[in-house]
Structure formats: structure tokens, C-alpha cells
C-alpha positions in Angstrom: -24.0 -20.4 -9.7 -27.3 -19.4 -12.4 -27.2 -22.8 -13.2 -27.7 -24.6 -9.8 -30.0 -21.7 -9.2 -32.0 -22.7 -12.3 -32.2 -26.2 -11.0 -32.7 -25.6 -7.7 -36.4 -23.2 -9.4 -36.9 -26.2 -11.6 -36.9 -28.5 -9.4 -39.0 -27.0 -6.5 -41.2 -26.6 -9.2 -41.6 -30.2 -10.3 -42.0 -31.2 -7.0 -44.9 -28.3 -6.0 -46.6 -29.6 -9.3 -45.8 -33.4 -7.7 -47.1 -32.3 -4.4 -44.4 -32.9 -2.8 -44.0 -31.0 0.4 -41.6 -28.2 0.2 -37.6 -29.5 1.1 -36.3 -27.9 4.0 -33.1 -27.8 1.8 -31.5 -27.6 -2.0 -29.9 -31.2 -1.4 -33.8 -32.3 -0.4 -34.8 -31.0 -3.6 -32.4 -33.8 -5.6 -33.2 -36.4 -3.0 -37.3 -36.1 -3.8 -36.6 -35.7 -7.5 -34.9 -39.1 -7.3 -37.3 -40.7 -5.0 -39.6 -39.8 -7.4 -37.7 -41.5 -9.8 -37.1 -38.1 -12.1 -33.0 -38.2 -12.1 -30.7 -41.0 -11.2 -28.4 -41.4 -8.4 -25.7 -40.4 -10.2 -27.0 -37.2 -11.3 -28.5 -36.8 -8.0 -25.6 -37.1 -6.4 -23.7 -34.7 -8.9 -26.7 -32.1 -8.1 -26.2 -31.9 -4.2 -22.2 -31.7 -5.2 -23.1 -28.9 -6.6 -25.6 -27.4 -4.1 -22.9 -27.4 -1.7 -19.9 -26.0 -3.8 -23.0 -23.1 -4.5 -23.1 -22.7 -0.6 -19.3 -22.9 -0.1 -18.9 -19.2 -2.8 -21.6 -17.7 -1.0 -20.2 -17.8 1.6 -16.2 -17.3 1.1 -16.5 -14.9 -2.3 -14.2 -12.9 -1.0 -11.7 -15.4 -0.5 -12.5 -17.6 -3.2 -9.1 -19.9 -4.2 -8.8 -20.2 -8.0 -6.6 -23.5 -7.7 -9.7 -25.3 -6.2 -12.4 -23.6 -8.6 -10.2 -24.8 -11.5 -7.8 -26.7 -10.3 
């Protein structure tokens, strides 16, 4: 999770420094940076994956599986 976090602070920061209005969302953040042409799809793509699996432990900690963490 401090690694999406760190992206997610980079990257609203590249875009404030670009700016670029601020995202009304994490994923927004991945989708300016590769408008701008700053990552690639792929690693946009991989980016949002991860905004969302950030998201999903926020908000089921508690019940967190370990088979689909490292399954």
C-alpha cells in the first residue's frame, strides 16, 4: 500500500507542476499522466490495477483473504 501511496503523491505532483487540474480520482491520476505521455498504457494500466486492489484492503482489512493477496 506505501508504494501506490508514493505514486499516487508523485503523481499529483507531476501533474500540479503540469497544471493539470486536480483528478477527481487515483485512476485519473494514471490516466492524465499518460495523456500527457509520461507512462505508457501498459504501466498505466498496471497503476489503476493497483489503485483499486489499494481501495479493495482499505476497505475489507479485516477480512483480507491471503489466497487472493498471494495466491
Amino acid at each position: 500500500m506505501v508504494s501506490i501511496n508514493i505514486c499516487i503523491d508523485i503523481g499529483t505532483h507531476i501533474l500540479s507542476l503540469n497544471k493539470i487540474g486536480k483528478p477527481e480520482t487515483y485512476s485519473e491520476i494514471f490516466e492524465n499522466l499518460s495523456n500527457l505521455g509520461l507512462i505508457n498504457k501498459k504501466k498505466k494500466e498496471e497503476l489503476i490495477d493497483l489503485v483499486k486492489f489499494r481501495n479493495f484492503l482499505g476497505h475489507v482489512y479485516m477480512e483480507i483473504n491471503n489466497e487472493k493477496v498471494y495466491g
